[in-house]
C-alpha positions in Angstrom: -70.8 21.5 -111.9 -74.6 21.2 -111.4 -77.4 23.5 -112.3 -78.3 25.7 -109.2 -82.0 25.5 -109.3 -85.3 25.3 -107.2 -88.9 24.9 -107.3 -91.8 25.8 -105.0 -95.2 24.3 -104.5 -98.0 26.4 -105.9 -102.1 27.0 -106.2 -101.8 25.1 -109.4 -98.6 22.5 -108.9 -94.7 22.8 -108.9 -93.1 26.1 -110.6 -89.4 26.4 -111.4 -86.6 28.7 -111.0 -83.1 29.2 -111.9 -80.6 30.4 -109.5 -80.4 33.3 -111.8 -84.0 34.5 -112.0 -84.4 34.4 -108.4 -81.4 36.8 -108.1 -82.3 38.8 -111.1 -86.0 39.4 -109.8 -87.5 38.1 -113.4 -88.8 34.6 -111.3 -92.5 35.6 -111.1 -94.5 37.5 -108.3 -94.4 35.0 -105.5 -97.0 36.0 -103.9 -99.5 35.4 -106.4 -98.9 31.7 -106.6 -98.5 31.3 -102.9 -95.4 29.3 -103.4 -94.3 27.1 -99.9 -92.3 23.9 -100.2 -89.2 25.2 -101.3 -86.6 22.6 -102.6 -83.4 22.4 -104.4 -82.4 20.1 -107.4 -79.8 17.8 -106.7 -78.3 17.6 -110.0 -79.2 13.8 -110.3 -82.0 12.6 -112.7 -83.4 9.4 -111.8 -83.8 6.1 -114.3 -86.1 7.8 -116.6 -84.6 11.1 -117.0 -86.7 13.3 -114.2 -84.7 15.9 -112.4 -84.3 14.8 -108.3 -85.3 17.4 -106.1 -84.8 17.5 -102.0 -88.3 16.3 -100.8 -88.5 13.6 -103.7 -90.0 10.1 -102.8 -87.8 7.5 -104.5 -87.2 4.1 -104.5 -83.4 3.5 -104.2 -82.4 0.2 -105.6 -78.6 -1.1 -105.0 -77.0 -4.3 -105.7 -75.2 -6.3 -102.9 -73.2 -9.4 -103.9 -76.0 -11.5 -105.8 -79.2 -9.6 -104.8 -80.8 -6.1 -105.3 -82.4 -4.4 -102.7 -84.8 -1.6 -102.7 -85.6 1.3 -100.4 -88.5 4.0 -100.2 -86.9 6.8 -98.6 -86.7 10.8 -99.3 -84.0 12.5 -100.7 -82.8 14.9 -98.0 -79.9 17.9 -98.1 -77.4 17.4 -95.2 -73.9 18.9 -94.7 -72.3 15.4 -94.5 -73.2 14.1 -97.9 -74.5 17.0 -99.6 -77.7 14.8 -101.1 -78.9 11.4 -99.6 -81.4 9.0 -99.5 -82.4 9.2 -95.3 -81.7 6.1 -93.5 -84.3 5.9 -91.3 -87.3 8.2 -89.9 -85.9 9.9 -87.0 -82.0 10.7 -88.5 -80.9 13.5 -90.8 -78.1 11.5 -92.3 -78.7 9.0 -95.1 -76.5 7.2 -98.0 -75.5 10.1 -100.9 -76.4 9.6 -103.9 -73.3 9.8 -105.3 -72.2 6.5 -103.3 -71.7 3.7 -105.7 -73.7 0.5 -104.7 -77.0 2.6 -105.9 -78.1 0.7 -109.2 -81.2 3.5 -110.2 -83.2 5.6 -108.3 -87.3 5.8 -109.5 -89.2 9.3 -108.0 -92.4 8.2 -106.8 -93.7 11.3 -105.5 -92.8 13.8 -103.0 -93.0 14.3 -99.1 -95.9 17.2 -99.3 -98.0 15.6 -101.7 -98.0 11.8 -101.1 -97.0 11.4 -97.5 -98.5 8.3 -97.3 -95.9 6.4 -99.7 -93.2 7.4 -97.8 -92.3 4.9 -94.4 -88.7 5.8 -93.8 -85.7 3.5 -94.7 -88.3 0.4 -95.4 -86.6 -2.3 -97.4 -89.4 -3.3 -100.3 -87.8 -6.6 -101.0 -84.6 -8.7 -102.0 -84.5 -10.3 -105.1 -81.8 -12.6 -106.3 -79.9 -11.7 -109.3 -80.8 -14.1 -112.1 
């Protein structure tokens, strides 16, 4: 079973919090940091060991027959899949990221702080496996 945890955006970057220290009160005085952004860990790490969060800008890379394919998406919560990569800009549904044609997943940043590198669902390239 996965670690329940969160963080929040704050005046001086991303805090973190176990499930337990939000219900136990000992988290930190919320208001103080002026946390928004909430998101939840999805119990994946990517390829170098960095904890996925909701919110995450990744590049998605799977392999299909004899080429790889990568995709910039954002990791998104939805009832269907738990987790997933979105497929697309305007849908809430995406590919989990337990399903198995995913070879690694890199974070490249995050939908509230770089915007700008996400374009939803674009394919960066195909490249023949060697």
């Amino acid at each position: 079973m996965r670690e329940i945890k969160f963080r929040a955006l704050g005046l001086n970057g991303w805090l973190y919090f176990t499930l337990e220290q939000l219900i136990e009160g000992s988290a930190t005085n919320f208001e103080e940091y002026n946390l928004k952004h909430w998101t939840q860990y999805t119990g994946f790490k990517d390829s170098k060991g960095v904890e996925m969060y909701e919110g995450d800008i990744v590049r998605a890379t799977a392999r299909k027959e004899d080429s790889e394919c990568s995709r910039i998406s954002d990791v998104i919560f939805t009832l269907d899949t738990a987790f997933s990569v979105r497929d697309g800009e305007e849908y809430d549904f995406g590919l989990s990221l337990n399903w198995g044609g995913w070879e690694s997943f890199e974070i490249i940043g995050n939908i509230y702080e770089n915007p700008e590198l996400l374009s939803h669902g674009s394919v960066e390239n195909t490249i023949p496996s060697q």
